[in-house]
MOPAC internal coordinates of N, CA, C and O (Angstrom, degrees):
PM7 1SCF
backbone

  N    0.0000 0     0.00 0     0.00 0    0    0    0
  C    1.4549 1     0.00 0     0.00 0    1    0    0
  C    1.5255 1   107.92 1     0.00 0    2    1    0
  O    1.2310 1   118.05 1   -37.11 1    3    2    1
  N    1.7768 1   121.32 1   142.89 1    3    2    1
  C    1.0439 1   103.78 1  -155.52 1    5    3    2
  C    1.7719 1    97.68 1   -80.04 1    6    5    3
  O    1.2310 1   115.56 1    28.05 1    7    6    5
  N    1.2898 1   126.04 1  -151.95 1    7    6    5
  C    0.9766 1   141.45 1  -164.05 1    9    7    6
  C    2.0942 1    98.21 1  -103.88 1   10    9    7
  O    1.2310 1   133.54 1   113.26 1   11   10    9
  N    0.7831 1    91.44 1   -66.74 1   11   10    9
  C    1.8525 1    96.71 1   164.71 1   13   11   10
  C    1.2430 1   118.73 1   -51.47 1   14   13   11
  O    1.2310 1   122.49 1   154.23 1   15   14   13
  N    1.2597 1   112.84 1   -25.77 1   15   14   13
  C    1.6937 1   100.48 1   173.21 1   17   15   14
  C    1.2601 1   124.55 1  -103.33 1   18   17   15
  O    1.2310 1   130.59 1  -174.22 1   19   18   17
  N    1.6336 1    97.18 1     5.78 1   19   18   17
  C    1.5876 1   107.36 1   173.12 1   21   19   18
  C    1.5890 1   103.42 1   -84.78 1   22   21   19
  O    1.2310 1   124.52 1   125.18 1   23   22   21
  N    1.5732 1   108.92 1   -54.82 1   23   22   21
  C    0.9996 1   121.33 1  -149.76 1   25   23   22
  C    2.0097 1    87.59 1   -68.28 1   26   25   23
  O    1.2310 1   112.76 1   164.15 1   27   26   25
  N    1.6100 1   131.27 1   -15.85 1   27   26   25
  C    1.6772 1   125.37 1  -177.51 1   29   27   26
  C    1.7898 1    90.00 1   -83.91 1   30   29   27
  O    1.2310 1   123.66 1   134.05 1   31   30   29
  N    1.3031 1   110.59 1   -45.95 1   31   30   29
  C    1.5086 1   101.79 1  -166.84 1   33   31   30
  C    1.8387 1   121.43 1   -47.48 1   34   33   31
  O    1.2310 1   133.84 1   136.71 1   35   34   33
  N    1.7238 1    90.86 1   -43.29 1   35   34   33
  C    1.0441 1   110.93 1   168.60 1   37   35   34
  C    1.9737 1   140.68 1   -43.37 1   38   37   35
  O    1.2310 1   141.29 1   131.37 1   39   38   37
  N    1.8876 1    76.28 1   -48.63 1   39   38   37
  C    1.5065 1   104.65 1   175.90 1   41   39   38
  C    1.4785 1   110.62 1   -76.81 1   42   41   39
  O    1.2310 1   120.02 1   134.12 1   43   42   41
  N    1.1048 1   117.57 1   -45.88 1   43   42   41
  C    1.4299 1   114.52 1   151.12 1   45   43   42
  C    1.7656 1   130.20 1   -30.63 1   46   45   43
  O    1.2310 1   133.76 1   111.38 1   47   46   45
  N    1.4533 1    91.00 1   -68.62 1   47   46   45
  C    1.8977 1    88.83 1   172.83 1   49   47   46
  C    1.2151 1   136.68 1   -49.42 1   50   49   47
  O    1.2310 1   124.60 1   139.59 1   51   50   49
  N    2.0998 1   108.78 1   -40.41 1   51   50   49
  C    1.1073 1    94.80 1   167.11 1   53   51   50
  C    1.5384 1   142.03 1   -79.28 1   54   53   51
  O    1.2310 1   126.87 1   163.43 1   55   54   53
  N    1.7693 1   104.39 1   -16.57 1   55   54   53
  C    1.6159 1   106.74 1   163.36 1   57   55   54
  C    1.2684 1    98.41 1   -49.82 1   58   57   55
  O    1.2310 1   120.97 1    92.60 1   59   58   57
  N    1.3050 1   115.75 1   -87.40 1   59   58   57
  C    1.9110 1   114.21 1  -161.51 1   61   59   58
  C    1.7221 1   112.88 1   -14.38 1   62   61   59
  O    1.2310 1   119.50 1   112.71 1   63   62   61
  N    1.3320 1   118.57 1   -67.29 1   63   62   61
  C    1.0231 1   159.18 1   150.52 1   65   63   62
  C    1.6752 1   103.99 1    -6.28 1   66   65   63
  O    1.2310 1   118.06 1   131.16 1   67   66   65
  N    1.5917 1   121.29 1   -48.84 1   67   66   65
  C    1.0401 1   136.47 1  -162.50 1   69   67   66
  C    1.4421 1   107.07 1  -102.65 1   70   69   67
  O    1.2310 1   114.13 1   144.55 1   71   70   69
  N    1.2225 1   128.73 1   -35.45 1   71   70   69
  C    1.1091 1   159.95 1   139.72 1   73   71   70
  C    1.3180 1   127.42 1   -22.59 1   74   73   71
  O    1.2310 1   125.05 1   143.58 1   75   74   73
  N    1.7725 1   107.91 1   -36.42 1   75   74   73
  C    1.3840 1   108.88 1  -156.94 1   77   75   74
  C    1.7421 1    85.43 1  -115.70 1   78   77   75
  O    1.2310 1   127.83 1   156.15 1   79   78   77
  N    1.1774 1   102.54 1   -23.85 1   79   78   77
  C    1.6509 1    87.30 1   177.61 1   81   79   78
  C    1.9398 1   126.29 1  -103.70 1   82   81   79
  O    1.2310 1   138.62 1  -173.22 1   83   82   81
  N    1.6936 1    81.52 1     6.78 1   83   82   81
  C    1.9909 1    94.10 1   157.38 1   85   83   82
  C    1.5715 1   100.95 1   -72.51 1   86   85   83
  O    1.2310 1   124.70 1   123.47 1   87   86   85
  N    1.8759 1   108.59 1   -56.53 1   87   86   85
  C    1.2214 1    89.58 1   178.35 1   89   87   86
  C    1.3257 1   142.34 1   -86.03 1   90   89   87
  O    1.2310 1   117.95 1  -174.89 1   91   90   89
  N    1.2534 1   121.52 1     5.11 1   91   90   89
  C    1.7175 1   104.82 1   140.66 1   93   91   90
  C    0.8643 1   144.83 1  -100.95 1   94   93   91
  O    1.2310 1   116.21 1  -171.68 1   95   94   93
  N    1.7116 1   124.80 1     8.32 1   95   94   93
  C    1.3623 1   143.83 1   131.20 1   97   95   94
  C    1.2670 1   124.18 1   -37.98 1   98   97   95
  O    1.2310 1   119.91 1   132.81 1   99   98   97
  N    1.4337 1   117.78 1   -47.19 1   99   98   97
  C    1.5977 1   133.48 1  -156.56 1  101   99   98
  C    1.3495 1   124.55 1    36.91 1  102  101   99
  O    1.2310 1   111.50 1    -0.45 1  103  102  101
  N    0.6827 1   133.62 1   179.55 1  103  102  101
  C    1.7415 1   144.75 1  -147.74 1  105  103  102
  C    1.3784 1   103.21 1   -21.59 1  106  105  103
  O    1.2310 1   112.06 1   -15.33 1  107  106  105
  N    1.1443 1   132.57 1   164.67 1  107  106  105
  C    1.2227 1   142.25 1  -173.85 1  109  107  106
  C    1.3654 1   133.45 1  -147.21 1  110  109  107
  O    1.2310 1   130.93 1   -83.53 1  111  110  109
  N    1.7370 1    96.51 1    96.47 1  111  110  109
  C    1.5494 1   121.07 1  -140.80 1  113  111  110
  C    1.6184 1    97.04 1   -91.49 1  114  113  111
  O    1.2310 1   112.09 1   169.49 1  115  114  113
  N    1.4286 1   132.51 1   -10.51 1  115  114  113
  C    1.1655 1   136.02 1  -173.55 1  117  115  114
  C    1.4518 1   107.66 1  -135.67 1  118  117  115
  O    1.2310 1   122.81 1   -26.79 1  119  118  117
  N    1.3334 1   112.23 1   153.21 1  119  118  117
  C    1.4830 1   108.99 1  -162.28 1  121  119  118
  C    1.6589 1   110.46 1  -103.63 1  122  121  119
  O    1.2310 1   128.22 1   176.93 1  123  122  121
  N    0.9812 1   101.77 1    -3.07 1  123  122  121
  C    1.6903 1   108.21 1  -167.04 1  125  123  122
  C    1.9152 1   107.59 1   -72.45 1  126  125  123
  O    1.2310 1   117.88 1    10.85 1  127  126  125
  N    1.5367 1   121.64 1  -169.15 1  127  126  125
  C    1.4207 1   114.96 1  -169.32 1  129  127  126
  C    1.6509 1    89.83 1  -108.47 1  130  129  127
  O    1.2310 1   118.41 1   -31.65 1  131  130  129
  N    1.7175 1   120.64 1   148.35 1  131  130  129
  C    1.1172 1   129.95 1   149.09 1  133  131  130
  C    1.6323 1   129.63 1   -33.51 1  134  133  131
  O    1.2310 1   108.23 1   -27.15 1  135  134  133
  N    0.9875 1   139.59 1   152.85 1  135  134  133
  C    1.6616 1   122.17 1   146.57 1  137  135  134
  C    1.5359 1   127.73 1   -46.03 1  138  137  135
  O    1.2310 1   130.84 1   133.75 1  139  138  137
  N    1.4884 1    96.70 1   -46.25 1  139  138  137
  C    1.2990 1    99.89 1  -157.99 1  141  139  138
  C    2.2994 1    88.37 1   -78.93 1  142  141  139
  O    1.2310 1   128.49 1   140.89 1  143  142  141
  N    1.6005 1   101.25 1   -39.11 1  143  142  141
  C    1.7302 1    70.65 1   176.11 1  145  143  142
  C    1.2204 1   136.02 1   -76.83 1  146  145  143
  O    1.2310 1   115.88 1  -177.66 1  147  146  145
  N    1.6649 1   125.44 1     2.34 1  147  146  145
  C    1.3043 1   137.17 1   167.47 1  149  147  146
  C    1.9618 1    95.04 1   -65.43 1  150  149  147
  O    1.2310 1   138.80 1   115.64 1  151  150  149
  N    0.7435 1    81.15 1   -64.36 1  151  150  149
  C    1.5870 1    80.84 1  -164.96 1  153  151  150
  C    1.8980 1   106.89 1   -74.73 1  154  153  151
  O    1.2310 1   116.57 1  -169.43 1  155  154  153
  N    1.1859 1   124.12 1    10.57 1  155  154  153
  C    1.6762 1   121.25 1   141.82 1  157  155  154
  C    1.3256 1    84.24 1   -77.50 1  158  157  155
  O    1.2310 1   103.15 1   109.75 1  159  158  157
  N    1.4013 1   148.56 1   -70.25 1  159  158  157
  C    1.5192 1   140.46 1  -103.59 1  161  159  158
  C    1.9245 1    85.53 1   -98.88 1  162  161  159
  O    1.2310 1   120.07 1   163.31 1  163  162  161
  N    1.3681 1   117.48 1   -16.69 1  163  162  161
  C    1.4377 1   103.37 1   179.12 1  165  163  162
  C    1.9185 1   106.94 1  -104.72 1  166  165  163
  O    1.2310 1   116.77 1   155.02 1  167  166  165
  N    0.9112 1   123.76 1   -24.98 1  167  166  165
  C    1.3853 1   136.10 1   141.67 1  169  167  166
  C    1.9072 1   106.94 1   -25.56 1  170  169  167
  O    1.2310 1   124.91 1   105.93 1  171  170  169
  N    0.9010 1   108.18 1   -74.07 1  171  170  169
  C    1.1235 1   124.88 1   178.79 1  173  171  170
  C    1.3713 1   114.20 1   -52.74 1  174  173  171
  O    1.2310 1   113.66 1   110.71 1  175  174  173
  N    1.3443 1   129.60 1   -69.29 1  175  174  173
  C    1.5509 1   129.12 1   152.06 1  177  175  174
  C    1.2307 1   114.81 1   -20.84 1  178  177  175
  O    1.2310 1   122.75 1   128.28 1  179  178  177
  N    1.1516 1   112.34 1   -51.72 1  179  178  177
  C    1.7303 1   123.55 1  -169.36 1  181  179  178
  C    1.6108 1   100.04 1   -59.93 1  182  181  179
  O    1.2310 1   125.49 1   138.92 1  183  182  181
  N    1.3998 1   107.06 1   -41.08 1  183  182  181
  C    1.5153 1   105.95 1  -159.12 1  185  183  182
  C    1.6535 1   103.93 1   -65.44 1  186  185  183
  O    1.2310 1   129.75 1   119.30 1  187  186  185
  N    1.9643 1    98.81 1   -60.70 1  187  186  185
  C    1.2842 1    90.26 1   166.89 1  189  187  186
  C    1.7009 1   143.27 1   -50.32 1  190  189  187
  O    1.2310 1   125.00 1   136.20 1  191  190  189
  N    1.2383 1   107.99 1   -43.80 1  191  190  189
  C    1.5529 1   106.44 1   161.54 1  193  191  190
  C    1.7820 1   123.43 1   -45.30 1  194  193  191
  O    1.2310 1   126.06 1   143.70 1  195  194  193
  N    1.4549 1   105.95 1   -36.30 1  195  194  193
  C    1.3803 1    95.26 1   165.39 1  197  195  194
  C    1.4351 1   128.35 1   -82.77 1  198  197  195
  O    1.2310 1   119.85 1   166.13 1  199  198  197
  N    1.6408 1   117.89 1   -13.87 1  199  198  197
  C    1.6296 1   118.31 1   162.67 1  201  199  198
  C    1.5688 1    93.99 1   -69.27 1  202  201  199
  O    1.2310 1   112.54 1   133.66 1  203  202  201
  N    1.1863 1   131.68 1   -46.34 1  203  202  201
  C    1.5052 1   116.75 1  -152.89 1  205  203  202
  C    1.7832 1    94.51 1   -71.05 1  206  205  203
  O    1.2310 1   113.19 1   143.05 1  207  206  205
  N    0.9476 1   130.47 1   -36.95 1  207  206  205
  C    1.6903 1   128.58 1  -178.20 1  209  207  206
  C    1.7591 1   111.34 1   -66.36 1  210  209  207
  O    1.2310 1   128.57 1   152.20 1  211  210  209
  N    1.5263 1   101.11 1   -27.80 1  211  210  209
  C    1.4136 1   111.65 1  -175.52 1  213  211  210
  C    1.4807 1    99.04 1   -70.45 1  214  213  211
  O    1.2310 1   115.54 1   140.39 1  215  214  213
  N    1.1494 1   126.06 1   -39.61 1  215  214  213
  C    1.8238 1   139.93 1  -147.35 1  217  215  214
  C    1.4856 1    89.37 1  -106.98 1  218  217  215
  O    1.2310 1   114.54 1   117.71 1  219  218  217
  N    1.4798 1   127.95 1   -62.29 1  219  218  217
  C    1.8971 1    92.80 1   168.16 1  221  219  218
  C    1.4945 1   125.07 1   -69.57 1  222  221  219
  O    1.2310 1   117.19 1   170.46 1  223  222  221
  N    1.4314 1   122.96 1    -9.54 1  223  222  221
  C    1.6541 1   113.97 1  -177.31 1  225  223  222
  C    1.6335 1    98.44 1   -81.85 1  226  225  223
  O    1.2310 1   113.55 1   156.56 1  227  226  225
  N    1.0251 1   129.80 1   -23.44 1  227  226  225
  C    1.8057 1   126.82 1   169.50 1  229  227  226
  C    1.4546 1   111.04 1   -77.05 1  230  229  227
  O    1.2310 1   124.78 1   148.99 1  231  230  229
  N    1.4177 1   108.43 1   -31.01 1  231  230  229
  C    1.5935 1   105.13 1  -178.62 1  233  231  230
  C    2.2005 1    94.05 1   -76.85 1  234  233  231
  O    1.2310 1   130.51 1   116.72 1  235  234  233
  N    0.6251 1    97.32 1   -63.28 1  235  234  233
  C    1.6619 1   100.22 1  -174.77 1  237  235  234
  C    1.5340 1   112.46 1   -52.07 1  238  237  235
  O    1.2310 1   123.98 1   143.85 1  239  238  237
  N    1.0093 1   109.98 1   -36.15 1  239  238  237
  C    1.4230 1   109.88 1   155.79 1  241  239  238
  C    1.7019 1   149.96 1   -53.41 1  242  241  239
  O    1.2310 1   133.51 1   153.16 1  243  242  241
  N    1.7115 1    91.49 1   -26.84 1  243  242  241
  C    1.0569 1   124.77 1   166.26 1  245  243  242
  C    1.4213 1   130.48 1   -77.73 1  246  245  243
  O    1.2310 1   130.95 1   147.84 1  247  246  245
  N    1.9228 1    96.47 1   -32.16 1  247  246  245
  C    1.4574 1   104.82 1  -163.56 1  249  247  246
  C    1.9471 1    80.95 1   -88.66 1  250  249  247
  O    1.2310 1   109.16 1   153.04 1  251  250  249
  N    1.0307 1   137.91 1   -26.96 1  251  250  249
  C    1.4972 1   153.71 1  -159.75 1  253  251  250
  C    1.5608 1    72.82 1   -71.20 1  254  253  251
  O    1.2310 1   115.94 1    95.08 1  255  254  253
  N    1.2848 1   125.31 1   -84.92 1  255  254  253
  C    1.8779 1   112.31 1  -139.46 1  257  255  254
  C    1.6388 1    97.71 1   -72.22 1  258  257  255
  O    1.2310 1   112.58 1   157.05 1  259  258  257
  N    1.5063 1   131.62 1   -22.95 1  259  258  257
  C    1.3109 1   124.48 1   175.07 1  261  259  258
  C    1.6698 1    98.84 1   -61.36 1  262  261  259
  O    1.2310 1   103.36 1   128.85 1  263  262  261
  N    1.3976 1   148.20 1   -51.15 1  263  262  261
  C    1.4433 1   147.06 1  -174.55 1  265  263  262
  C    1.8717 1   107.25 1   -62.63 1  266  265  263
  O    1.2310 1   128.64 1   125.96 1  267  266  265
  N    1.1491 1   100.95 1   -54.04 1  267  266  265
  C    2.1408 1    99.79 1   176.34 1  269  267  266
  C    0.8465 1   134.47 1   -63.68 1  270  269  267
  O    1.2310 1   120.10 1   180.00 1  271  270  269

């Protein structure tokens, strides 16, 4: 999967995601982040950090069989 369609799929989940816990929260009398959206928003980090390790271990891999 490419790298852009991780990173929309992604962007996708966390609106929904963000979305779903305005509405069963409702209105939003304090400005600070939920628990549960800190921890989508580090979930999420996580995800990307593991495409970005995925996308240099194929690039380095590549530059590896062009040198042997």
């Amino acid at each position: 999967m490419p790298l852009t369609v991780m990173l929309t799929v992604l962007t996708g989940y966390l609106a929904s995601a963000r979305r779903a816990v305005r509405e069963r929260v409702g209105p939003a009398d304090d400005t600070g982040a939920s628990t549960l959206e800190v921890v989508i928003l580090i979930l999420g980090f996580i995800a990307l950090a593991a495409a970005l390790v995925a996308v240099v271990t194929v690039a380095v891999n590549r530059r590896l069989d062009q040198i042997t």
